[in-house]
ZALO-480593 format. One record per atom (N, C-alpha, C): residue in one letter; atom name; x, y, z. Coordinates in pm, 1 decimal, decimal comma. Example, Ala and Ser with C-alpha at 12.3 -4.5 7.8 and 13.67 -1.06 7.14 Angstrom:
! residues 2
<r = a	a = N	X = 1319,0	Y = -569,0	Z = 780,0>;
<r = a	a = CA	X = 1230,0	Y = -450,0	Z = 780,0>;
<r = a	a = C	X = 1320,0	Y = -330,0	Z = 780,0>;
<r = s	a = N	X = 1285,0	Y = -225,0	Z = 708,0>;
<r = s	a = CA	X = 1367,0	Y = -106,0	Z = 714,0>;
<r = s	a = C	X = 1290,0	Y = 3,0	Z = 787,0>;
END
This chain:
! residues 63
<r = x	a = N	X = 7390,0	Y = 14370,1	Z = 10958,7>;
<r = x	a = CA	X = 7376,9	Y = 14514,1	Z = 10957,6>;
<r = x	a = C	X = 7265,5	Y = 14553,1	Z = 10861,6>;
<r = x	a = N	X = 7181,6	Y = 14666,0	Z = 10912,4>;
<r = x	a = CA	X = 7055,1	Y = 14700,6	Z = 10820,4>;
<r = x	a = C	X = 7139,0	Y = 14727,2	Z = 10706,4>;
<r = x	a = N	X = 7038,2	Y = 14706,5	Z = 10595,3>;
<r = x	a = CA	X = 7041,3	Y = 14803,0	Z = 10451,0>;
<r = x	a = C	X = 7179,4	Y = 14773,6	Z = 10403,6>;
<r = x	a = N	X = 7309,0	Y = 14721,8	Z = 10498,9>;
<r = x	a = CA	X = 7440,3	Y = 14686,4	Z = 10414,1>;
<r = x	a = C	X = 7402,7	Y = 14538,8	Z = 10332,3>;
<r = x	a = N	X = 7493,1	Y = 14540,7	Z = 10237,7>;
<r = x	a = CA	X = 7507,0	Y = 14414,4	Z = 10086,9>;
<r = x	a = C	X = 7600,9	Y = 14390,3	Z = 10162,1>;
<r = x	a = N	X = 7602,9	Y = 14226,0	Z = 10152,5>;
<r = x	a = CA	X = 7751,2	Y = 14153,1	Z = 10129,0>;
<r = x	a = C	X = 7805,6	Y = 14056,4	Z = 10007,2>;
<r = x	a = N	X = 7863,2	Y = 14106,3	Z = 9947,2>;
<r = x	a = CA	X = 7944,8	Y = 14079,1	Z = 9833,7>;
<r = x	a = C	X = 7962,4	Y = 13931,5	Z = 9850,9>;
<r = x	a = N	X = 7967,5	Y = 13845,2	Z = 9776,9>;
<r = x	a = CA	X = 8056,2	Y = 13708,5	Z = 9778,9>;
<r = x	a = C	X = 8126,4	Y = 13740,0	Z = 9634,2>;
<r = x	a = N	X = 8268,5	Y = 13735,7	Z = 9610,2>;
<r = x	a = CA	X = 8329,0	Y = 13745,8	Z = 9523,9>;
<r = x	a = C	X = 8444,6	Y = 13645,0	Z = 9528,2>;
<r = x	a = N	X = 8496,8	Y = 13666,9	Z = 9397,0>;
<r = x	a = CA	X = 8646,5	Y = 13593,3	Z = 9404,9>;
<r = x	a = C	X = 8769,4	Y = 13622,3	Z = 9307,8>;
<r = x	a = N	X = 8859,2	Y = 13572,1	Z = 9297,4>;
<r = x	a = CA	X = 8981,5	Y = 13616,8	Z = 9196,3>;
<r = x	a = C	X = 9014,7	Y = 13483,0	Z = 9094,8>;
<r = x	a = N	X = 9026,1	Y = 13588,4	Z = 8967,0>;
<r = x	a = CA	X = 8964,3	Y = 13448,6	Z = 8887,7>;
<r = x	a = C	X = 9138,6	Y = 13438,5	Z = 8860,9>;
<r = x	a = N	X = 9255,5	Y = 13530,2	Z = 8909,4>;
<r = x	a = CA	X = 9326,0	Y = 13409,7	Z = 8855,8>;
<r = x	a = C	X = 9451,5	Y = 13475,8	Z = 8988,7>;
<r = x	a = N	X = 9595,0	Y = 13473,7	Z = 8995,8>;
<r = x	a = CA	X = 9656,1	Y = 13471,4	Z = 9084,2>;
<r = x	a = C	X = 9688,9	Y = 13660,7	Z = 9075,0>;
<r = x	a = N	X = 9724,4	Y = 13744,1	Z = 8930,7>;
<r = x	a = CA	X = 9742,2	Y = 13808,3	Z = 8931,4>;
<r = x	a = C	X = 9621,0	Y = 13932,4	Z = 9020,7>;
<r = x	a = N	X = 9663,2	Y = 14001,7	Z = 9014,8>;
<r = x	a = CA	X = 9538,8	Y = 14170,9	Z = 9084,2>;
<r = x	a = C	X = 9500,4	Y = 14196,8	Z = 8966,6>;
<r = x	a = N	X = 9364,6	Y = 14126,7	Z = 8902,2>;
<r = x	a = CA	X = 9306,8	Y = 14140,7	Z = 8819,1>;
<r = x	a = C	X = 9162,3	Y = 14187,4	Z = 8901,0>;
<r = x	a = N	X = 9132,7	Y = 14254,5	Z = 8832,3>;
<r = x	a = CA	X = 8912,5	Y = 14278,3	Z = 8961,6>;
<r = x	a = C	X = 8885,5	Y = 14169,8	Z = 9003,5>;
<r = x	a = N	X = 8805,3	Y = 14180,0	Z = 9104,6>;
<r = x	a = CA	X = 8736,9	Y = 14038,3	Z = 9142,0>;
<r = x	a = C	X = 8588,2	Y = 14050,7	Z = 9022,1>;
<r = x	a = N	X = 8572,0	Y = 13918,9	Z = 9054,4>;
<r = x	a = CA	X = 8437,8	Y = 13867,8	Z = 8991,8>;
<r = x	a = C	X = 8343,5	Y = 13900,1	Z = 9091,9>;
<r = x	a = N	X = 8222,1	Y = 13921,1	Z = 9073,6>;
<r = x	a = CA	X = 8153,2	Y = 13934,2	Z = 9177,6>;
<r = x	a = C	X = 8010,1	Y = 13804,1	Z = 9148,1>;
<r = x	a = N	X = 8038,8	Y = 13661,3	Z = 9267,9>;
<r = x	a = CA	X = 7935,3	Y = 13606,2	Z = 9242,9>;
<r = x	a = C	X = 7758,4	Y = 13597,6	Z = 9269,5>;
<r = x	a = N	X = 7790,4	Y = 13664,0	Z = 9360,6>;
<r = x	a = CA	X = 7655,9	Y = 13673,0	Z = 9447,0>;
<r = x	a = C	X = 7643,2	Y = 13799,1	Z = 9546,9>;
<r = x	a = N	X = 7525,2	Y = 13931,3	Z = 9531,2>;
<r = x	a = CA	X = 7505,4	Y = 14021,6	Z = 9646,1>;
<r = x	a = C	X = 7443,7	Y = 13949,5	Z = 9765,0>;
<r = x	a = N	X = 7426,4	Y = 13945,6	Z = 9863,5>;
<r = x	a = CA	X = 7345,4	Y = 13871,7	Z = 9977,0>;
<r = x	a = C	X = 7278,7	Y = 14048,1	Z = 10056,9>;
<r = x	a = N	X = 7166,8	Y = 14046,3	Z = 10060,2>;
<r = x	a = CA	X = 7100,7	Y = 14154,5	Z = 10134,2>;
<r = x	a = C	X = 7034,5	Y = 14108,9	Z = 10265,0>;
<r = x	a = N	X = 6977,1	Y = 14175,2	Z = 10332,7>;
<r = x	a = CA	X = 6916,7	Y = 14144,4	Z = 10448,2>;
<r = x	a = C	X = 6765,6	Y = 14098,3	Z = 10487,1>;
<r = x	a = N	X = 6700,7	Y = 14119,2	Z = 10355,9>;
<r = x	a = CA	X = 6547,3	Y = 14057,2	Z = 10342,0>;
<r = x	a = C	X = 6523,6	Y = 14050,9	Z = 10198,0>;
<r = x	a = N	X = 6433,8	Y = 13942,7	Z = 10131,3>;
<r = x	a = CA	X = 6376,5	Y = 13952,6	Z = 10058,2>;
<r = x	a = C	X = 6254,5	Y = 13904,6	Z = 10065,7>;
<r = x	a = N	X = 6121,0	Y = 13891,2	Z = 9949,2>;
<r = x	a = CA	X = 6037,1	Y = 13910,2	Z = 9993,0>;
<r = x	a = C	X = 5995,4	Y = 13806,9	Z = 9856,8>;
<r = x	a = N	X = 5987,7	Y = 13685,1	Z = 9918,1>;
<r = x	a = CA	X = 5943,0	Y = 13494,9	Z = 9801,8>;
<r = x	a = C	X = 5809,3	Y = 13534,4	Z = 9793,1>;
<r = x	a = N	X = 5762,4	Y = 13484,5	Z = 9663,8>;
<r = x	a = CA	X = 5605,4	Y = 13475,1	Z = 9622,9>;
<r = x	a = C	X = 5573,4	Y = 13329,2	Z = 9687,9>;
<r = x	a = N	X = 5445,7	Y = 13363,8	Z = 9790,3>;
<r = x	a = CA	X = 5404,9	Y = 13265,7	Z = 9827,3>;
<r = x	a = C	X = 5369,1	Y = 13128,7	Z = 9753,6>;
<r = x	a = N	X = 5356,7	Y = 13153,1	Z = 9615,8>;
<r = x	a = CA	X = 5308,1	Y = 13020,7	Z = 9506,6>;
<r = x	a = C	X = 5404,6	Y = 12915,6	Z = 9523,3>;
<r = x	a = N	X = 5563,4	Y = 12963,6	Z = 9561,2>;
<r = x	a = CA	X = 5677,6	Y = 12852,6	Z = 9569,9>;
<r = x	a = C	X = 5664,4	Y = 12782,0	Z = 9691,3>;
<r = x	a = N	X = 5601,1	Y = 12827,9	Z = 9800,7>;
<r = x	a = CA	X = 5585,6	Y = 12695,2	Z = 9904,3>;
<r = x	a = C	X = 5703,5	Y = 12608,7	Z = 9918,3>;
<r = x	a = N	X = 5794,3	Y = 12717,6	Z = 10015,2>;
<r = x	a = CA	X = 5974,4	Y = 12629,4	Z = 10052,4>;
<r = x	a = C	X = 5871,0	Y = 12528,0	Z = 10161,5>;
<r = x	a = N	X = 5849,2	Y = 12615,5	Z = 10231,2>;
<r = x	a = CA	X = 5816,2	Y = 12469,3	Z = 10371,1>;
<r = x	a = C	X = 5699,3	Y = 12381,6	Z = 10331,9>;
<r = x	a = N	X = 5596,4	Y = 12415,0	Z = 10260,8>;
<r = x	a = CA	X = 5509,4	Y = 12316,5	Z = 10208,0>;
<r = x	a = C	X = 5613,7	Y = 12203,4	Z = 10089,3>;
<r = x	a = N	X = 5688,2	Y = 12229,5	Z = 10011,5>;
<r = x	a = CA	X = 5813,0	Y = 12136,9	Z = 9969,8>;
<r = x	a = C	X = 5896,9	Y = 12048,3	Z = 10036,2>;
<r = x	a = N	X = 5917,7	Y = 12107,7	Z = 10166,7>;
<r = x	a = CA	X = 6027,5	Y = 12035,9	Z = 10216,8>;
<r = x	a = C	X = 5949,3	Y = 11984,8	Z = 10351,0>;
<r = x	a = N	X = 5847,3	Y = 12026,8	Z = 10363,0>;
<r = x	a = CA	X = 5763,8	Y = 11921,4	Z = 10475,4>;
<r = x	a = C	X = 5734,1	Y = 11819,4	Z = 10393,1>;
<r = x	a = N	X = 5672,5	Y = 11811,9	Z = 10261,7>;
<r = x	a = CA	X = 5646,7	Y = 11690,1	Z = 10231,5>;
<r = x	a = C	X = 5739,4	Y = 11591,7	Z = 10157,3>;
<r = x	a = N	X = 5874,8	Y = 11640,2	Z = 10153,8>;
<r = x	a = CA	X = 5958,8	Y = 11583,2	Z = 10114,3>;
<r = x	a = C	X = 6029,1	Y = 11503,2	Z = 10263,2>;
<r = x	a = N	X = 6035,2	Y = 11567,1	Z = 10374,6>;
<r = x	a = CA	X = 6105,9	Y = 11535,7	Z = 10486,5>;
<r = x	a = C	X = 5991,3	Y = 11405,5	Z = 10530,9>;
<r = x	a = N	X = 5848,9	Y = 11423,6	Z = 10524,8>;
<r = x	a = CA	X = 5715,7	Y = 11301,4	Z = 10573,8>;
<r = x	a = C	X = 5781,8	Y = 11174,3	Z = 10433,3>;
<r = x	a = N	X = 5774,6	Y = 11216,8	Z = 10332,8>;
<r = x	a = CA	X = 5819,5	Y = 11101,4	Z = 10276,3>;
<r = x	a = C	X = 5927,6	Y = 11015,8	Z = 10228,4>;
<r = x	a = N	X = 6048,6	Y = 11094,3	Z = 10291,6>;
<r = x	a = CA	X = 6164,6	Y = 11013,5	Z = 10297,7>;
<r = x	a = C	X = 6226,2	Y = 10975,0	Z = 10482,1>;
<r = x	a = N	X = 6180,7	Y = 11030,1	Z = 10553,1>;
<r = x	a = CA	X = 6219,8	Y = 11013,9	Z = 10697,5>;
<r = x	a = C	X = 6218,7	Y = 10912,6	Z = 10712,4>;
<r = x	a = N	X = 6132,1	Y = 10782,6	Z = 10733,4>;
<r = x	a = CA	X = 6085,5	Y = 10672,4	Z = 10787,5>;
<r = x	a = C	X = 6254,8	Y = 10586,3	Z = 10745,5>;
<r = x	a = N	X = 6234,7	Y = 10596,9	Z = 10625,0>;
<r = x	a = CA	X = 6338,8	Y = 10542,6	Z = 10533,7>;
<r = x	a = C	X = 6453,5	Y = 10539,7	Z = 10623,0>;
<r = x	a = N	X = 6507,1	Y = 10639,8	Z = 10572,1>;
<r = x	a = CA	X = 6647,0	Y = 10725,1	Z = 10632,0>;
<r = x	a = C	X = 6671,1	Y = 10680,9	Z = 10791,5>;
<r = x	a = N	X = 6532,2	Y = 10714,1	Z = 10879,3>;
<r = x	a = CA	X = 6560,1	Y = 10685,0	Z = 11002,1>;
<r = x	a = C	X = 6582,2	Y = 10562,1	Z = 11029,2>;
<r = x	a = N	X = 6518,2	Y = 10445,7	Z = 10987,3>;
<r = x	a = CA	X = 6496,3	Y = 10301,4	Z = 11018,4>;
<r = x	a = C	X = 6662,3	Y = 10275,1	Z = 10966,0>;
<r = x	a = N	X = 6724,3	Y = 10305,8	Z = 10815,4>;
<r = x	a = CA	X = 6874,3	Y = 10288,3	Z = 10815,2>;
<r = x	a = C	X = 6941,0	Y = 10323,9	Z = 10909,3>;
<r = x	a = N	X = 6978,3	Y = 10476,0	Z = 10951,0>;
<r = x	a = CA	X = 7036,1	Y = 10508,6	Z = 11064,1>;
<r = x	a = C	X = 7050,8	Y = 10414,4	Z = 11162,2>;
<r = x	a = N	X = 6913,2	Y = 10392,6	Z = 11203,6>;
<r = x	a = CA	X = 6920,6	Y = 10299,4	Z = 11293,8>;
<r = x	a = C	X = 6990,7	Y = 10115,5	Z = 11283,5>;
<r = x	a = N	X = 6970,3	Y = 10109,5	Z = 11237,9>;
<r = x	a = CA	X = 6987,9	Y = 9941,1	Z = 11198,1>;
<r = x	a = C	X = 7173,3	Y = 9984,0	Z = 11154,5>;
<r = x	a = N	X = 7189,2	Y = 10078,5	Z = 11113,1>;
<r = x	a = CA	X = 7398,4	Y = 10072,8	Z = 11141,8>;
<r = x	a = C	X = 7405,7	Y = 10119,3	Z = 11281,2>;
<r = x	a = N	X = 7345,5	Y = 10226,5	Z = 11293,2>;
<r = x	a = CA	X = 7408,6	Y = 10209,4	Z = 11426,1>;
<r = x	a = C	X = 7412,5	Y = 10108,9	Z = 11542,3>;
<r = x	a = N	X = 7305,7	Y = 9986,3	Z = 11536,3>;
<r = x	a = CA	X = 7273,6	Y = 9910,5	Z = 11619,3>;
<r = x	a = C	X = 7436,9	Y = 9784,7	Z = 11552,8>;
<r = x	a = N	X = 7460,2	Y = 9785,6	Z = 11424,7>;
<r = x	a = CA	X = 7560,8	Y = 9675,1	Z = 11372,1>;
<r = x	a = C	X = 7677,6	Y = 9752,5	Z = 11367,9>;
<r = x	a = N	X = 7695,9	Y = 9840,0	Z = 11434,8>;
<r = x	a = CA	X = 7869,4	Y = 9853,5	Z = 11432,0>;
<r = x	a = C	X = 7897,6	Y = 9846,2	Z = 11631,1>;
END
């Protein structure tokens, strides 16, 4: 939903005490390009894949 927050909260103990509130979640925000999520995790995914895949493979071929 536009422009609505969603709350993530919780109850810190059994009684009806307030909730805590951990986290707002909104509907856009707006990252400074300098952090580079997909330039991070492309070159993290090129240099561990090979790895990872060739294991995968070699159990799944021995069970």
């Amino acid at each position: 939903m536009v422009g609505e927050k969603v709350l993530i909260v919780r109850r810190r103990t059994k009684k009806r005490y307030p909730l805590q509130t951990l986290a707002v979640l909104q509907g856009s925000a707006t990252i400074n390009e300098r952090w580079d999520f997909l330039g991070t995790v492309s070159g993290v995914v090129q240099a561990r894949f090979p790895q990872h895949f060739y294991r995968a493979v070699v159990n799944a071929a021995t069970q």
